[in-house]
C-alpha positions as CSV (number, residue, x, y, z in Angstrom):
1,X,137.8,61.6,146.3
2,X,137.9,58.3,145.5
3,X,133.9,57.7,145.8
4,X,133.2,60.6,143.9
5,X,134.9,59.6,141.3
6,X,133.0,56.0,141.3
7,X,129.8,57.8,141.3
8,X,129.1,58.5,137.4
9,X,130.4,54.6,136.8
10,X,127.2,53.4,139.1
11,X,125.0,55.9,137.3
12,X,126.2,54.2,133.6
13,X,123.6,52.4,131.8
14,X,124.2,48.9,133.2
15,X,127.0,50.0,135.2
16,X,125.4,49.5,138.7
17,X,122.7,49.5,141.2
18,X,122.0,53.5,141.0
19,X,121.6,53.1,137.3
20,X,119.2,50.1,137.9
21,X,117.3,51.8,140.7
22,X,117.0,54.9,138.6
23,X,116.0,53.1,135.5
24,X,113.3,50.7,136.9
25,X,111.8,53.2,140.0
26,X,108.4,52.5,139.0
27,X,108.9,48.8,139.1
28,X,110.3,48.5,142.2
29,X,107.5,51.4,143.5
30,X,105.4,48.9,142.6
31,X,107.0,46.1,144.6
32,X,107.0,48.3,147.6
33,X,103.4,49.6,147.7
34,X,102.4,45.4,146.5
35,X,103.8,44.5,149.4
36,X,103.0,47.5,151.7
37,X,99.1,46.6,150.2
38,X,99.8,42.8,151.2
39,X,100.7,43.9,155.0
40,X,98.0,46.3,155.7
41,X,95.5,44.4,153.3
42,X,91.9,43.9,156.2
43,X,90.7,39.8,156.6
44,X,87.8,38.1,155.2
45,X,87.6,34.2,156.7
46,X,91.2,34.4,157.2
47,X,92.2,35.8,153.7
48,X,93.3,38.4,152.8
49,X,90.7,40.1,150.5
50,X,94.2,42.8,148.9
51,X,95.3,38.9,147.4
52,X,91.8,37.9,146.3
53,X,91.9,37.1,142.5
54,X,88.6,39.2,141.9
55,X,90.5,42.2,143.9
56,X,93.4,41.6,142.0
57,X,92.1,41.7,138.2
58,X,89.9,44.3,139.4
59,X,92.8,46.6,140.1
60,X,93.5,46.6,136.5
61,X,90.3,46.7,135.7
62,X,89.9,49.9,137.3
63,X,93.1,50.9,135.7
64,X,92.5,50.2,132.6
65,X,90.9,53.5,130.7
66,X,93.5,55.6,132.2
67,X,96.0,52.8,131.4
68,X,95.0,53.7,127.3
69,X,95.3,57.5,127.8
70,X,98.6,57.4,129.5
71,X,100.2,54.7,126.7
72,X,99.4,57.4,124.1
73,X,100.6,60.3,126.7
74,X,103.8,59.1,127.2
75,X,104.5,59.0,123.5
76,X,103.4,62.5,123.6
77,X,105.7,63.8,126.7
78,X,108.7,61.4,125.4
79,X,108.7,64.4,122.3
80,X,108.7,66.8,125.0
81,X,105.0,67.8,124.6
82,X,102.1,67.4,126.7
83,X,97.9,66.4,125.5
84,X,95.8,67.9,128.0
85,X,92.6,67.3,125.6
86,X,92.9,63.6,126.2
87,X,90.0,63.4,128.6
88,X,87.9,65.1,126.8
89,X,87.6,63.2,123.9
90,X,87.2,59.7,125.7
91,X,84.2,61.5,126.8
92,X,83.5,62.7,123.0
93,X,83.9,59.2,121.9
94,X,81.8,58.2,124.8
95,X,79.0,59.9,123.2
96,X,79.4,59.4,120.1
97,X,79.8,55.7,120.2
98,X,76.2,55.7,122.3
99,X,74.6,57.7,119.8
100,X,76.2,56.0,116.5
101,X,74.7,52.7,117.9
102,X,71.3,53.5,120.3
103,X,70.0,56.7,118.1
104,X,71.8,56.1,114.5
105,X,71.4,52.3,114.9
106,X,74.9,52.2,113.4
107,X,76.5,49.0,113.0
108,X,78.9,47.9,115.5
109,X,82.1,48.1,113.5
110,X,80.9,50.9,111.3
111,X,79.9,53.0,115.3
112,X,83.7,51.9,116.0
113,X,85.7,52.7,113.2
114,X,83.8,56.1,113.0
115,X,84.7,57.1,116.9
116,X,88.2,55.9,116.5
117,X,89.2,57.7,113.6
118,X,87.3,61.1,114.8
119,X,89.7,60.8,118.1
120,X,92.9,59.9,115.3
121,X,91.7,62.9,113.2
122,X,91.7,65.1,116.2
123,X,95.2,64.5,117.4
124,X,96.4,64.8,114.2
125,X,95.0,68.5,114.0
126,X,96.2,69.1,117.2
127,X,99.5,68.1,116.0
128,X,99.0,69.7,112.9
129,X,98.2,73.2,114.9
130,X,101.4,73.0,117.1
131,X,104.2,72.1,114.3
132,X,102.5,74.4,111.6
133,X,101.7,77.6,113.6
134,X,104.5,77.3,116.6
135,X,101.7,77.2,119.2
136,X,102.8,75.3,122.4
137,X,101.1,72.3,122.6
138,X,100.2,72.7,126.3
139,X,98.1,75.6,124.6
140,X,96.7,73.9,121.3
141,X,95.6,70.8,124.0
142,X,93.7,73.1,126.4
143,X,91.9,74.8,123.6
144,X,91.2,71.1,122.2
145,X,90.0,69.4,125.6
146,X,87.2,72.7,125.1
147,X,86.3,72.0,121.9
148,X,85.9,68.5,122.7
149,X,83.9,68.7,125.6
150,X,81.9,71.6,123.6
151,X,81.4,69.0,120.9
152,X,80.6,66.2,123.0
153,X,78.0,68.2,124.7
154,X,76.4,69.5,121.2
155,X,76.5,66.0,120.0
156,X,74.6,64.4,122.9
157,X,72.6,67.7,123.7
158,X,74.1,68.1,126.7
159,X,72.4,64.6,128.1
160,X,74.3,61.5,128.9
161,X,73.2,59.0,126.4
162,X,71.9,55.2,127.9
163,X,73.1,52.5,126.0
164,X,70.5,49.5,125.9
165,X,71.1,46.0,124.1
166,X,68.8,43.8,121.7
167,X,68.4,44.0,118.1
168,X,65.2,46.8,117.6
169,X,65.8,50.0,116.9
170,X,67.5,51.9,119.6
171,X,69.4,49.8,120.7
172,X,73.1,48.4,120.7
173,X,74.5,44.9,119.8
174,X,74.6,42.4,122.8
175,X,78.1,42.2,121.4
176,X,79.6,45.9,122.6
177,X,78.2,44.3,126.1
178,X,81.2,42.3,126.0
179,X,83.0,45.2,127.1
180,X,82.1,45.2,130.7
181,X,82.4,41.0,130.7
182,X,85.5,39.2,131.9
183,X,86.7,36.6,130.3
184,X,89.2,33.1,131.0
185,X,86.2,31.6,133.2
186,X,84.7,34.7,134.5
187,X,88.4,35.9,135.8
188,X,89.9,38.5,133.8
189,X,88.0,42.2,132.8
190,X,88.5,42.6,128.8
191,X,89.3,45.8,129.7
192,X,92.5,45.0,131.6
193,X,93.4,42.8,128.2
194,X,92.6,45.7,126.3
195,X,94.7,47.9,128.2
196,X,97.8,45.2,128.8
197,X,97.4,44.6,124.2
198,X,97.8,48.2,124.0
199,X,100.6,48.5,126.1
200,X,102.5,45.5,124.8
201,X,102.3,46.9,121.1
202,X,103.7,50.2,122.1
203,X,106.2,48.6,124.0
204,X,106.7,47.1,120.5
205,X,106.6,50.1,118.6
206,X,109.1,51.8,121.0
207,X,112.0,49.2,120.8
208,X,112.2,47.8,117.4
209,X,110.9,50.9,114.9
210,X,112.9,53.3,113.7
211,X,110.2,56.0,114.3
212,X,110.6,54.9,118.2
213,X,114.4,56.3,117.5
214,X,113.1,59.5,116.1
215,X,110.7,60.1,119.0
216,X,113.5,59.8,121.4
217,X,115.7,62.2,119.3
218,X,113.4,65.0,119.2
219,X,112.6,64.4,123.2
220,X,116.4,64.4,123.7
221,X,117.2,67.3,121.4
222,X,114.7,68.4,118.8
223,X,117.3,70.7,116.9
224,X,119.8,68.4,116.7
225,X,117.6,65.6,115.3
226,X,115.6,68.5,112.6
227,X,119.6,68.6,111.6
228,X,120.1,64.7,111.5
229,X,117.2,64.1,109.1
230,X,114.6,63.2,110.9
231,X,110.9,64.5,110.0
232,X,110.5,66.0,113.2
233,X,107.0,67.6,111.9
234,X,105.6,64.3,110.4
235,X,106.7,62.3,113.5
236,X,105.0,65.0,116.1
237,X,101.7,65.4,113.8
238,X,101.7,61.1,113.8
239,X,102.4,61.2,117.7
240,X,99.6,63.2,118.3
241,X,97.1,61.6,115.9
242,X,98.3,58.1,118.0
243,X,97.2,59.8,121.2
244,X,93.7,60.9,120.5
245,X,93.5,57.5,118.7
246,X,93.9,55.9,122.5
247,X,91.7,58.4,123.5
248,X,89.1,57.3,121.5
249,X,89.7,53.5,122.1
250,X,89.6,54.3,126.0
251,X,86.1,56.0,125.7
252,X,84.7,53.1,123.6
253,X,86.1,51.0,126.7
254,X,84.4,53.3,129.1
255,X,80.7,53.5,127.4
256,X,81.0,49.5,127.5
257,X,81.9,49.4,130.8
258,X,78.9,51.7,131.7
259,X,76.6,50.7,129.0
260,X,76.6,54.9,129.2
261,X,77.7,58.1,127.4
262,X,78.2,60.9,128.7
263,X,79.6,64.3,127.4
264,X,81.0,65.0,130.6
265,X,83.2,61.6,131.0
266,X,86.9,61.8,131.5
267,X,86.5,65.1,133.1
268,X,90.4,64.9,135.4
269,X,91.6,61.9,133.2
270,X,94.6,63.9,131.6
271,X,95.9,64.2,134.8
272,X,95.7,60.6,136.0
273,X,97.2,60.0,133.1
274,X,100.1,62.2,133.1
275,X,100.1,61.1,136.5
276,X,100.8,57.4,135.5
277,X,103.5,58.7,133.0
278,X,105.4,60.9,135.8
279,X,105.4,58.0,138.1
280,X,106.3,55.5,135.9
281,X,109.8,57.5,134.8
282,X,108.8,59.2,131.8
283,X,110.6,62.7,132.0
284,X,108.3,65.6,131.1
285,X,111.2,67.4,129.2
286,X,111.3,64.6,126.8
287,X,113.8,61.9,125.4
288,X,114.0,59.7,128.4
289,X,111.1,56.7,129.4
290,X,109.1,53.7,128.7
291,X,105.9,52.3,127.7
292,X,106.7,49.6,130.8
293,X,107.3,52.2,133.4
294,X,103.8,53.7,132.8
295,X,102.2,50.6,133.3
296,X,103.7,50.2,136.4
297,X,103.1,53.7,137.2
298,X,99.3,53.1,136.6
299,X,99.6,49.9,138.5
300,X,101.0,51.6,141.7
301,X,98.1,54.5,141.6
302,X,95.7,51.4,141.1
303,X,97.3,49.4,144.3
304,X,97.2,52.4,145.8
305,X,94.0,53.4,145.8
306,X,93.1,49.9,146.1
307,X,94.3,49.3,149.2
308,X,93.5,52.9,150.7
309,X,89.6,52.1,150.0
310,X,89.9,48.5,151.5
311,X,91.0,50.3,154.7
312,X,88.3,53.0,154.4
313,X,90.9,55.7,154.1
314,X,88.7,58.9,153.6
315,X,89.1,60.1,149.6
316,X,90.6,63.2,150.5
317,X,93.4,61.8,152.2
318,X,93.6,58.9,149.2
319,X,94.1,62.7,146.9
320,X,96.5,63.7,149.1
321,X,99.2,60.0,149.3
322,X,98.6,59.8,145.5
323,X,99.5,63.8,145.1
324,X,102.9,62.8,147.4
325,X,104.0,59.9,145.3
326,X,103.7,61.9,142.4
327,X,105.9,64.7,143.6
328,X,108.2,61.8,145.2
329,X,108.5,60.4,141.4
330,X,109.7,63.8,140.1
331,X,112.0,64.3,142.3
332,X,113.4,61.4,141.9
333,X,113.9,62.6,137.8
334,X,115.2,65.4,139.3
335,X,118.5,63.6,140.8
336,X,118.2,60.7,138.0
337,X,121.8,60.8,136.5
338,X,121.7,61.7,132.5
339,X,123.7,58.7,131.4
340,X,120.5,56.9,132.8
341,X,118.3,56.5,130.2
């Protein structure tokens, strides 16, 4: 009797090791697979090529796109929705950032801006749609990752669109180039700095706004917040708008990275990304997880994969370790205590 009873003083916020284990699982995940990657990493003149800087940097790298799409998902799933349309417009902003500058010869910051507030203006339509007409949002988003890819398509004519670099007509500024460049002496992608700036401003936004505190409330119980005050429409519809904005960004990052555009891009993304959010803590009913924890999340599928093609793992079985942590991560929410926030 006596254990029993100790049980709900471990699982209190800061009350013991089940409520640390619980609260940072996807950090110490991470631990585990970085050193699980470390022992099994293969040898190249005595190194280990897992450790190499390049490896390393490249890991985020890789990361990086679906690192942007799952900052804006968890916001989304910490309401207690879900954005499956996510993919589909990095791959509309793919295109239109290619076209804006190759075919439009749009300035750079003009091509930008334009991309970035069509995937802002989409979420906030999607979110508009789900808090105006009651529509589930798993519903609105599946009907919007279609008219996005549709879109896409009819905006590129159903081609992937080559971006090219010089200063004639057709062609981009060498300076959208920079997207695919590292920087700090050749060492570290821009993408994994975009990604990592990102992250540390929502991280940010979620601990010291007061609109972090009414996206938790509506996660944790939407009527009861409606009743407290908060804008709960205003704060969805904003929510939303943020997560096509990331969507957008991360398609600008991808047609850099490619110096390509193609309306098919992204296709599978929204489910790396929710991916990323699941592992990294975030529960998909809403009110409980961080910013932090999908980072790591993304980190560990990154390691993970990472690793699994230094060894030469077939894919298939790389789908199917990935597909186990994933259902490993849930059912860890499942026994997570709720005094653990």
């Amino acid at each position: 009797m006596t254990k029993v009873a100790a049980l709900p003083d471990l699982a209190r916020p800061g009350g013991g090791l089940l409520a640390t284990l619980f609260r940072f699982q996807s950090l110490f995940g991470l631990v585990l697979v970085f050193i699980a990657a470390v022992v099994y990493s293969p040898s190249k003149n005595g190194e280990l090529v897992f450790l190499d800087s390049g490896n390393l940097f490249n890991v985020v790298r890789s990361m990086s796109e679906i690192g942007i799409l799952a900052v804006g998902m968890t916001l989304v799933i910490l309401i207690g929705g879900i954005d499956l349309s996510v993919g589909s417009v990095l791959g509309l902003a793919s295109v239109g950032v290619a076209v804006l500058l190759t075919e439009n010869d749009l300035g750079l910051v003009p091509a930008v801006a334009l991309v970035l507030a069509i995937g802002l203006g989409f979420g906030l339509l999607q979110g508009f749609a789900i808090t105006s007409f009651g529509i589930q949002a798993f519903i609105v988003t599946l009907a919007g990752m279609q008219i996005a890819r549709g879109l896409a398509r009819i905006w590129s004519g159903g081609q992937g669109v080559s971006i090219t670099y010089g200063e004639g007509p057709g062609q981009a500024p060498e300076t959208f180039s920079l997207l695919g460049e590292r920087t700090f002496n050749g060492l570290v992608p821009i993408p994994a700095l975009i990604f990592l700036v990102v992250a540390a401003l929502a991280v940010v936004l979620l601990r010291v706004s007061a609109f972090s505190r009414h996206i938790y409330a509506i996660g944790g119980n939407e009527k009861a917040a409606r009743l407290s005050g908060v804008p709960v429409k205003r704060v969805k519809i904003i929510v939303f708008g943020l997560c096509g904005l990331l969507a957008a960004l991360a398609g600008i990052v991808h047609a850099g990275q490619l110096n390509f555009g193609g309306p098919n891009d992204g296709a599978m993304y929204e489910l790396d990304a929710i991916a990323a959010v699941v592992i990294g803590g975030t529960s998909l009913m809403g009110g409980r997880g961080s910013v932090v924890g999908t980072v790591a999340g993304a980190l560990l599928v990154g390691v993970l994969r990472n690793i699994l093609g230094l060894n030469n793992v077939d894919s298939n079985v790389q789908l199917l370790v990935i597909g186990l942590v994933i259902v490993l991560a849930a059912g860890l929410q499942r026994l997570r205590p709720a005094s653990v926030s």
